[in-house]
C-alpha positions as YAML, in Angstrom:
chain: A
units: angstrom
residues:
- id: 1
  name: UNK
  ca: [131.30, 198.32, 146.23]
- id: 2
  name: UNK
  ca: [132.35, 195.86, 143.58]
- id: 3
  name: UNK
  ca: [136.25, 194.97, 144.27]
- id: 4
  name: UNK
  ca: [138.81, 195.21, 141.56]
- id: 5
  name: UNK
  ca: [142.37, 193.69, 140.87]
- id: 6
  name: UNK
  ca: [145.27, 195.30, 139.38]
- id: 7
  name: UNK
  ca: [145.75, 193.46, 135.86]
- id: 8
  name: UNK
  ca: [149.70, 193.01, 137.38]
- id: 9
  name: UNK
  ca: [148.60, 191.44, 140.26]
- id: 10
  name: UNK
  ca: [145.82, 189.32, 138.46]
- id: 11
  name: UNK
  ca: [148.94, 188.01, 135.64]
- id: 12
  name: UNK
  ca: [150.94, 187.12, 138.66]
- id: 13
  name: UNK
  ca: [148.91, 185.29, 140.53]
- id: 14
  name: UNK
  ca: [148.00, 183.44, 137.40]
- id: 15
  name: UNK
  ca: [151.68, 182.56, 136.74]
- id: 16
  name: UNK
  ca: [152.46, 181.87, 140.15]
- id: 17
  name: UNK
  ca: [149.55, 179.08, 139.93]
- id: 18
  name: UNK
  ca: [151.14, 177.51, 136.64]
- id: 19
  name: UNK
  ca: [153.88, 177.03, 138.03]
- id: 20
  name: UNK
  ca: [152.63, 175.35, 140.91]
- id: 21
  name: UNK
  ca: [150.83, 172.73, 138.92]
- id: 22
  name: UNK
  ca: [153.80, 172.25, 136.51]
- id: 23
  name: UNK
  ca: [156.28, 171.57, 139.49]
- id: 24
  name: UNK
  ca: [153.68, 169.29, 140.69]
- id: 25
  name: UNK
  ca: [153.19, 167.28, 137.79]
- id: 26
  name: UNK
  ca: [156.88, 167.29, 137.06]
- id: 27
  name: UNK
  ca: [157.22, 165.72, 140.32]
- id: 28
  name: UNK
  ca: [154.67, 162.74, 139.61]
- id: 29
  name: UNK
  ca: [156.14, 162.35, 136.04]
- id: 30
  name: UNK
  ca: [159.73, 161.72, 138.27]
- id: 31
  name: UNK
  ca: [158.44, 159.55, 140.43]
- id: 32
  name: UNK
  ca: [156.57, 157.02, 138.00]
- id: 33
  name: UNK
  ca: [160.04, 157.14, 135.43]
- id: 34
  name: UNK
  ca: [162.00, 156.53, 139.13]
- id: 35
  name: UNK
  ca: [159.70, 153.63, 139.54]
- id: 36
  name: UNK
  ca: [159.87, 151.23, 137.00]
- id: 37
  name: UNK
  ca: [158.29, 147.73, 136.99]
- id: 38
  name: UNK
  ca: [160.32, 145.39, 138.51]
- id: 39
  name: UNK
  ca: [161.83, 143.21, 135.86]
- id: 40
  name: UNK
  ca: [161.53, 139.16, 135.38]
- id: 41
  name: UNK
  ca: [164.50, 137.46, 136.79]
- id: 42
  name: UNK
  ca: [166.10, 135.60, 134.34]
- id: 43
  name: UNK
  ca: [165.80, 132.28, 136.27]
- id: 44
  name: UNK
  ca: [163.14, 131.87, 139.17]
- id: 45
  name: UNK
  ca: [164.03, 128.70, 141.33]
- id: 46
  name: UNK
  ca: [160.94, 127.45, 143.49]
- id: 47
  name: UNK
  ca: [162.13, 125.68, 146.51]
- id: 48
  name: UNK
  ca: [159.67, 123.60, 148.66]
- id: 49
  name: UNK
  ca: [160.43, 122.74, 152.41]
- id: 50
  name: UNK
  ca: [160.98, 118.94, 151.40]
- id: 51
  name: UNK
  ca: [164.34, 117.57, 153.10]
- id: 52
  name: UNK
  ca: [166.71, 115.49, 151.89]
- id: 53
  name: UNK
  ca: [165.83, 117.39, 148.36]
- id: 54
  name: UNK
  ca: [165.52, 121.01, 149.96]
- id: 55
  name: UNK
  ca: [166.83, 121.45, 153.47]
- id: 56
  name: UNK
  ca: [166.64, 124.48, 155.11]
- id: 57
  name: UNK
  ca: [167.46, 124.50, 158.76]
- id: 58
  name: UNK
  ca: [169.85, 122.15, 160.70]
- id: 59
  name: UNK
  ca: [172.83, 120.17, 160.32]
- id: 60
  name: UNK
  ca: [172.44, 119.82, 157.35]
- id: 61
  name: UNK
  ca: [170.97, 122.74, 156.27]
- id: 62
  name: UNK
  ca: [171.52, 123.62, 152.50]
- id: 63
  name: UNK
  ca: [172.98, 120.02, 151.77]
- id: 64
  name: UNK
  ca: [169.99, 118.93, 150.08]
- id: 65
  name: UNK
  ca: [170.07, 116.94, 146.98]
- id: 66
  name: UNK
  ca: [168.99, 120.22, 144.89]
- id: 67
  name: UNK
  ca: [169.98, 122.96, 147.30]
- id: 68
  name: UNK
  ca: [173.94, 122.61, 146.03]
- id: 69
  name: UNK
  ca: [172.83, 121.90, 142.47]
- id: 70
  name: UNK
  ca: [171.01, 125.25, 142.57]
- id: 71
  name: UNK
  ca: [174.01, 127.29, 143.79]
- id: 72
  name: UNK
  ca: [176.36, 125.37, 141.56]
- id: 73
  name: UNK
  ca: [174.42, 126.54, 138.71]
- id: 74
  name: UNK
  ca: [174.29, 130.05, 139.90]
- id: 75
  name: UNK
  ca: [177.41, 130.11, 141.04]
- id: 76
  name: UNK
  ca: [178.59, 129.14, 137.40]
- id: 77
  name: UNK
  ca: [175.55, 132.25, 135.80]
- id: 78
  name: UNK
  ca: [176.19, 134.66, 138.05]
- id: 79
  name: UNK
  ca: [175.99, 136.99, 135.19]
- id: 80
  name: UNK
  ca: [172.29, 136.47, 134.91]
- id: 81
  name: UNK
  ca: [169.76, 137.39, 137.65]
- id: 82
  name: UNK
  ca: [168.81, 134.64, 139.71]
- id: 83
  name: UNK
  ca: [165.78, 134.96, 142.43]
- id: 84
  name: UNK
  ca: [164.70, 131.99, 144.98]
- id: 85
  name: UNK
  ca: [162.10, 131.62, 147.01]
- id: 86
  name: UNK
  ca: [160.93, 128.86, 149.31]
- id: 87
  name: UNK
  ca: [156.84, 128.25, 149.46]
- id: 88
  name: UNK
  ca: [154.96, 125.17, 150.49]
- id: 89
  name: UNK
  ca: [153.49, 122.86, 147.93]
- id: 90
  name: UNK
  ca: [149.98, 124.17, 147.87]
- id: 91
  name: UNK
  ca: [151.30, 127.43, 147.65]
- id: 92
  name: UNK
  ca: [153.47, 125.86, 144.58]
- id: 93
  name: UNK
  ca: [150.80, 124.37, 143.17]
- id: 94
  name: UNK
  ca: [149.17, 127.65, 142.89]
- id: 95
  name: UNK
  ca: [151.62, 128.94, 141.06]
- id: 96
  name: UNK
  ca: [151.91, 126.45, 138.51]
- id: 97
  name: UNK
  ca: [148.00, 126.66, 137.67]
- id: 98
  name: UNK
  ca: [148.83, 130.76, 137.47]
- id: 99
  name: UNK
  ca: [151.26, 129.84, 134.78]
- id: 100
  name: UNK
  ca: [153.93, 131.76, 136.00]
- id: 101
  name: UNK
  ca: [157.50, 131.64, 135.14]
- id: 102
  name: UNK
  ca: [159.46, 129.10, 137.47]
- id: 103
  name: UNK
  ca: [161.89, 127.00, 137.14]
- id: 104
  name: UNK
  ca: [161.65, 123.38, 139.74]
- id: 105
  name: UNK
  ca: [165.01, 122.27, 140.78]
- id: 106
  name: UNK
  ca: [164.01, 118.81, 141.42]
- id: 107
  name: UNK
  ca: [161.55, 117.19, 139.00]
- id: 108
  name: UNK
  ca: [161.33, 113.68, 137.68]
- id: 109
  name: UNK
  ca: [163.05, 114.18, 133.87]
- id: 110
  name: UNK
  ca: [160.27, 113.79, 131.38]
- id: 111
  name: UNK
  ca: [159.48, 114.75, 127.35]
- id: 112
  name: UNK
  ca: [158.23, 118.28, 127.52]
- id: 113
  name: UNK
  ca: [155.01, 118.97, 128.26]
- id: 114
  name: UNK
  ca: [152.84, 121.81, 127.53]
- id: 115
  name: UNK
  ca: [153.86, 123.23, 130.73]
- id: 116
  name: UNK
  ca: [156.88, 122.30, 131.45]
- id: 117
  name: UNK
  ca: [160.50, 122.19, 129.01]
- id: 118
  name: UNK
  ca: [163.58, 120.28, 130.95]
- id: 119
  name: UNK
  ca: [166.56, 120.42, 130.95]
- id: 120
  name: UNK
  ca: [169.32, 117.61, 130.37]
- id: 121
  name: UNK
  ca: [169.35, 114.89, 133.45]
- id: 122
  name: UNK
  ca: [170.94, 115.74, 136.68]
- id: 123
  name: UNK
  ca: [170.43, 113.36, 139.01]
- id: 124
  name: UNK
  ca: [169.80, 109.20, 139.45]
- id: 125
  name: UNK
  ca: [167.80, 108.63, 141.68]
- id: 126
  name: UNK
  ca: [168.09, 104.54, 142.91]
- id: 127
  name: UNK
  ca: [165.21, 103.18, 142.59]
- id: 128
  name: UNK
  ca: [161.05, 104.21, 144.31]
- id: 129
  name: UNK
  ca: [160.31, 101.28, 147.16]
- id: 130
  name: UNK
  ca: [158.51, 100.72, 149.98]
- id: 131
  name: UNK
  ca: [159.36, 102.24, 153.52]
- id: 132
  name: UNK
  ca: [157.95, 100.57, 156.23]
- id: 133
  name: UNK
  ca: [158.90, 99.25, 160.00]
- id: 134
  name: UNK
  ca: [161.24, 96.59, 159.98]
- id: 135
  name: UNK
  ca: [158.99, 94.98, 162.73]
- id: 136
  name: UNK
  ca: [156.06, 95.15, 160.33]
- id: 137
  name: UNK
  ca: [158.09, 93.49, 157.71]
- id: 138
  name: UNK
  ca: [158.75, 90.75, 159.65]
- id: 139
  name: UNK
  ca: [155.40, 89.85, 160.56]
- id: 140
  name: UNK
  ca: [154.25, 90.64, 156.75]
- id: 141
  name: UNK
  ca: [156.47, 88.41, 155.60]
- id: 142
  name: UNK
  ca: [158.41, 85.77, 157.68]
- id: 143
  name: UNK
  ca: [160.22, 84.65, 154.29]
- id: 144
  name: UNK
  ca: [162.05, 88.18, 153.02]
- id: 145
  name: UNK
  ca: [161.24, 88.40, 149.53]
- id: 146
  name: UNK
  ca: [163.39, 90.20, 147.57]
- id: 147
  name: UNK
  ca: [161.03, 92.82, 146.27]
- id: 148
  name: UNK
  ca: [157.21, 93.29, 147.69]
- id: 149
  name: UNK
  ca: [154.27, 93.82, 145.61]
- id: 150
  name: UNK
  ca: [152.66, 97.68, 145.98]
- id: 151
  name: UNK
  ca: [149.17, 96.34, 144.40]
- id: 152
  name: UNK
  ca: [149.30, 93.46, 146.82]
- id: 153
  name: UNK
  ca: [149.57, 96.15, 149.66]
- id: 154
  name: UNK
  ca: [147.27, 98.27, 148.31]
- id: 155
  name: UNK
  ca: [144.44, 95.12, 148.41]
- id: 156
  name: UNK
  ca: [145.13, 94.90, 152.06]
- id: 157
  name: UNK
  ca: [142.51, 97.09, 153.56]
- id: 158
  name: UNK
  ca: [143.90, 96.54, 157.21]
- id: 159
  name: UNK
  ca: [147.46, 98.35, 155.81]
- id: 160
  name: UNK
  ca: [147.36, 102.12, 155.33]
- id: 161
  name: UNK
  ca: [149.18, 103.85, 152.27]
- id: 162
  name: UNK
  ca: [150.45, 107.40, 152.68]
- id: 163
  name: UNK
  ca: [151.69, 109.71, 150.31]
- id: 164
  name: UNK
  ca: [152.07, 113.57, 150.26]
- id: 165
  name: UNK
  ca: [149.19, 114.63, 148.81]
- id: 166
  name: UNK
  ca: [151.23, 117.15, 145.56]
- id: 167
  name: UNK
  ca: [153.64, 114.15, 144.42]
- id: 168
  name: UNK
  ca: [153.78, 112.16, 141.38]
- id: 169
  name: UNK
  ca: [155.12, 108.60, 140.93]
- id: 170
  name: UNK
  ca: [156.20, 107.05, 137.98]
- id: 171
  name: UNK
  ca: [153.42, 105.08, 135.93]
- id: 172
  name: UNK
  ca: [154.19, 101.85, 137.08]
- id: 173
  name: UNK
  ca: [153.20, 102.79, 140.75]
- id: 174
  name: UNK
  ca: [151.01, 105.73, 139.87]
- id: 175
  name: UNK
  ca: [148.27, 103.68, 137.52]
- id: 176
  name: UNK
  ca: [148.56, 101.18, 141.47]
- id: 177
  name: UNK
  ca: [147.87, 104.07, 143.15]
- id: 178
  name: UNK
  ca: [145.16, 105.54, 141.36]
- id: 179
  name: UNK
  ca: [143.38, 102.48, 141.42]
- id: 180
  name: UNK
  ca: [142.97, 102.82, 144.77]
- id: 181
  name: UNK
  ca: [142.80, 106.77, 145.57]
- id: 182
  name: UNK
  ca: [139.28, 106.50, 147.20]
- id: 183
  name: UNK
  ca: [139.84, 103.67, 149.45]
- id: 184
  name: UNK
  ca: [140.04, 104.09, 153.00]
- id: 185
  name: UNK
  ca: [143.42, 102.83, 153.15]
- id: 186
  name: UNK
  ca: [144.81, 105.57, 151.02]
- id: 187
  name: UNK
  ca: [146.31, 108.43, 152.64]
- id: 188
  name: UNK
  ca: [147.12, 111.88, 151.06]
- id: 189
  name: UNK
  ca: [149.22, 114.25, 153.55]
- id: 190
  name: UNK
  ca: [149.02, 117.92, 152.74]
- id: 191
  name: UNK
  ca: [151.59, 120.74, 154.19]
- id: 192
  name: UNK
  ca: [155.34, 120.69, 154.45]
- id: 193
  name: UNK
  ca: [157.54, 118.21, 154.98]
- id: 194
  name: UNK
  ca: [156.07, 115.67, 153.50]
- id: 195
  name: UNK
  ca: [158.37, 113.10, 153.31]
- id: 196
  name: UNK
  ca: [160.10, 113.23, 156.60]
- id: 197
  name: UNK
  ca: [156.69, 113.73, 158.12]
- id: 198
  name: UNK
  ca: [155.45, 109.96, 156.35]
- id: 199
  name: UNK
  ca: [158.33, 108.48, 157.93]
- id: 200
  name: UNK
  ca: [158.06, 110.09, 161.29]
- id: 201
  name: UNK
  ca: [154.00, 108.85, 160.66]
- id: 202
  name: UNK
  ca: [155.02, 104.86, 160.13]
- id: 203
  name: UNK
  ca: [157.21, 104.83, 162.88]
- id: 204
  name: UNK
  ca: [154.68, 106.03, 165.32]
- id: 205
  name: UNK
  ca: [152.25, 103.29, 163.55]
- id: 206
  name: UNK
  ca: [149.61, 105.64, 161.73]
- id: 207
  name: UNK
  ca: [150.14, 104.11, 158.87]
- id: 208
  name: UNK
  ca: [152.09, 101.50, 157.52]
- id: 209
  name: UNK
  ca: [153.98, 102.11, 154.65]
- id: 210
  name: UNK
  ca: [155.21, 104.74, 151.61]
- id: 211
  name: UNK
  ca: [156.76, 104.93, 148.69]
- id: 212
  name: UNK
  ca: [159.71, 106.77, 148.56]
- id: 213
  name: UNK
  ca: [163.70, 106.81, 147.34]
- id: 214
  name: UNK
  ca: [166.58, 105.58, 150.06]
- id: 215
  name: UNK
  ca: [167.81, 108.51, 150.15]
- id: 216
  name: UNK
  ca: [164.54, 110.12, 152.28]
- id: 217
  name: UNK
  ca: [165.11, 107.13, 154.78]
- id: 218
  name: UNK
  ca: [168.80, 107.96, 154.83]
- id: 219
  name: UNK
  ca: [167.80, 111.19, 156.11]
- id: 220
  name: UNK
  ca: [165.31, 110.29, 158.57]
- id: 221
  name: UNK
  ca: [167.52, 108.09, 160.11]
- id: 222
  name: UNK
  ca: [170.49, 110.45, 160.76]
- id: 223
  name: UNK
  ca: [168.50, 113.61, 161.74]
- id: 224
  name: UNK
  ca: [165.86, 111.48, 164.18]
- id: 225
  name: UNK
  ca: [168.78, 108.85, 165.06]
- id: 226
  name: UNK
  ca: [166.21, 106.06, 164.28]
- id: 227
  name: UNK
  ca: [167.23, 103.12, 162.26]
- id: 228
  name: UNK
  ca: [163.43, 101.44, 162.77]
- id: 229
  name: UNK
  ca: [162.44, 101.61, 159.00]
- id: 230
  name: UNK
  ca: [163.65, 99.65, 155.85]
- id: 231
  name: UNK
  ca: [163.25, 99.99, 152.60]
- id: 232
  name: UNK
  ca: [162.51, 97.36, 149.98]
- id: 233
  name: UNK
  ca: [161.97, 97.18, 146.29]
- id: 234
  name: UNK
  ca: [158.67, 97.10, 144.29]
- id: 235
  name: UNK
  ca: [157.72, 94.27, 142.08]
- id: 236
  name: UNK
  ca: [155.89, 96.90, 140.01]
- id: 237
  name: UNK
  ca: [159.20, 99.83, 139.07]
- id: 238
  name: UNK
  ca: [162.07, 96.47, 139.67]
- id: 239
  name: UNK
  ca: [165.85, 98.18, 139.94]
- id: 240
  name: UNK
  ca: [164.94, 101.04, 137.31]
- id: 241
  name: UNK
  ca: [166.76, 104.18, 138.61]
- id: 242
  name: UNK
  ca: [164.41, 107.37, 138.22]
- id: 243
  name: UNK
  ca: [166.11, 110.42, 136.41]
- id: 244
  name: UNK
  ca: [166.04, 113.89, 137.53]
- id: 245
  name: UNK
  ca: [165.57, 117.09, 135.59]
- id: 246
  name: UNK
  ca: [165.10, 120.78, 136.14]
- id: 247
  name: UNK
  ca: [161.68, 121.93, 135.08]
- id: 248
  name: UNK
  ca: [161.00, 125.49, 134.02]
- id: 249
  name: UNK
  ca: [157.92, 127.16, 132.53]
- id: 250
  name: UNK
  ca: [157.57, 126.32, 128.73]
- id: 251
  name: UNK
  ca: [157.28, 129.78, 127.21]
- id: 252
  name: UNK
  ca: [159.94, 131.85, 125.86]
- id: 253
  name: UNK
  ca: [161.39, 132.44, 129.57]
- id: 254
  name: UNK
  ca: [161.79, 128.84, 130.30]
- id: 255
  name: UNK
  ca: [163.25, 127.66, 127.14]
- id: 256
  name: UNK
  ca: [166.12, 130.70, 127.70]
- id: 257
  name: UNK
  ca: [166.49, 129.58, 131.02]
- id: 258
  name: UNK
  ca: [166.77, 126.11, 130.19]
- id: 259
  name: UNK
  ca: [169.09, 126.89, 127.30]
- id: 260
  name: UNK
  ca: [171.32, 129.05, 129.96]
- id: 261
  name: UNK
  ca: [170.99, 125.78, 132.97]
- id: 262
  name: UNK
  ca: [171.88, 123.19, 129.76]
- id: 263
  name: UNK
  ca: [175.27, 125.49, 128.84]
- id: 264
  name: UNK
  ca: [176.89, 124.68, 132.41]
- id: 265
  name: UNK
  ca: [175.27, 121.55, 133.89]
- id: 266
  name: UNK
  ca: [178.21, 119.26, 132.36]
- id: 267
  name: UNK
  ca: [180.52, 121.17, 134.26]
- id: 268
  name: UNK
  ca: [178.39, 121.28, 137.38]
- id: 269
  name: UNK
  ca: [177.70, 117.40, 137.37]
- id: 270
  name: UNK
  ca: [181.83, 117.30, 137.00]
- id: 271
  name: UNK
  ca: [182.20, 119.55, 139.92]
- id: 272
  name: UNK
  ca: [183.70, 117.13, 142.97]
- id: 273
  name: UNK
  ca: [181.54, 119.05, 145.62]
- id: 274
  name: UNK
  ca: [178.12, 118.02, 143.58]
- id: 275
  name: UNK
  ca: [179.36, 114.44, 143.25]
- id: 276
  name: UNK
  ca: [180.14, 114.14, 146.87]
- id: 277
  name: UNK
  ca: [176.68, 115.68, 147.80]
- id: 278
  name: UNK
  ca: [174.64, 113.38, 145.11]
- id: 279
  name: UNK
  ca: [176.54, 110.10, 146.36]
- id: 280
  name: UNK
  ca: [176.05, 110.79, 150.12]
- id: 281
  name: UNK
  ca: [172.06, 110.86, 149.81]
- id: 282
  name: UNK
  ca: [171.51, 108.72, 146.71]
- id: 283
  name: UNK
  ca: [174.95, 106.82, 146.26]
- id: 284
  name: UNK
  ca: [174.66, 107.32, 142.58]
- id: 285
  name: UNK
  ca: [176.13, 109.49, 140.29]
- id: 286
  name: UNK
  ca: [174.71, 111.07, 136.95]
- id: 287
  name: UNK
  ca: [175.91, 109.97, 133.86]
- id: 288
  name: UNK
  ca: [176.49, 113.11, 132.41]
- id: 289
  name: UNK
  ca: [180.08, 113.91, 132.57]
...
């Protein structure tokens, strides 16, 4: 026998299914509006693990050249949202090929590029030498010179050159460099640390020398308690002091950011906690204020 349904019961049922879907869907139209994307923070500092410029764990842990220049400036923008995060250098240099919006606390101040906009200067660095062993120095040269030659090191195939393997030098000792960058003698270090780990590699005697600021021996020679390296200036960059800049992405973001770093950085390089920080690893101050 062929079943039938009341037309009542057959209207309910039907309604009693609308609503269903309807609370349903109203529920996933709630969700997605109580999920929005997460917004672009208005300035996204990119931190590398690359002491004295970005120290993150010991004494002197947040000291770094840029660490207080960072929170000075946030400190002073708090109004704006500010992210950080910390990645190594290949990891970094991911990022910039991604062309994603960033901001680089401690860059090397340059005209604009079609990557990067800076902002004004706000550090001196003294000037890029050569770190090596004292011993070594002595038997290099048994007459100190006053500067040494990085091309005449470079020549010397029984010296090796190290560098970490993401940095940039200024042309004088880059176009030196580059001459050489498939010799034997020419070292590229990848990972973190780099600069404390190039010291730590010359004074076990795997290679032989770097270029680098005072400051980076400075802090090698507090936090290992080693005073075995010198440093020396380069025939090739003299007693040129190297300027520092804050590099952010050059799109729209940047150039706001930028614009919003550039509106308090006067009063930052006045502030007597930055100068103490920038004269205890570079003894120099910017010429800002």
């Amino acid at each position: 026998m062929e079943r039938t349904y009341h037309p009542a019961l057959l209207t309910a049922v039907l309604l009693l299914a609308l609503l269903t879907v309807g609370l349903y869907s109203g529920q996933g139209l709630l969700a997605a509006e109580e999920m929005p994307a997460k917004p672009q923070a208005d300035i996204r500092w990119i931190k590398n693990p690359s002491p004295p410029f970005h120290i993150l764990d010991g004494h002197h842990a947040g000291y770094g050249i840029c660490d207080v220049l960072v929170d000075k400036i946030n400190a002073r923008l708090s109004p704006l949202d500010t992210t950080i995060d910390v990645y190594p250098q290949s990891r970094i240099n991911r990022l910039i090929e991604g062309t994603e919006n960033l901001c680089f606390p401690c860059m090397i101040k340059r005209k604009d590029t079609e990557r990067f906009v800076y902002s004004k200067t706000t550090t001196v660095y003294p000037p890029l030498g050569i770190i090596l062993r004292k011993e070594l120095f002595a038997q290099l040269y048994p007459t100190p010179p006053e500067a040494l030659s990085l091309a005449e090191l470079l020549n010397n195939d029984s010296l090796i050159f190290g560098f970490a393997g993401a940095r940039r030098f200024p042309d004088e000792l880059q176009s030196a460099i580059d001459a050489h960058k498939d010799d034997d003698n020419v070292l590229a270090l990848p990972g973190v640390l780099g600069p404390l780990r190039l010291l730590k590699q010359i004074d076990f005697e795997r290679i032989h020398y770097t270029l680098d600021y005072p400051g980076v021996l400075r802090y090698f020679a507090i936090k290992e308690n080693n005073q075995s390296l010198t440093y020396m200036l380069t025939k090739e960059y003299g007693e040129q002091p190297v300027y520092g800049a804050i590099g952010c992405t050059n799109n729209a973001w940047g150039k706001r950011a930028v614009k919003a770093i550039d509106s308090v950085l006067d009063e930052v390089i006045a502030d007597p906690e930055y100068r103490e920080n920038q004269t205890f690893w570079l003894n120099t101050l910017p010429e800002n204020p």
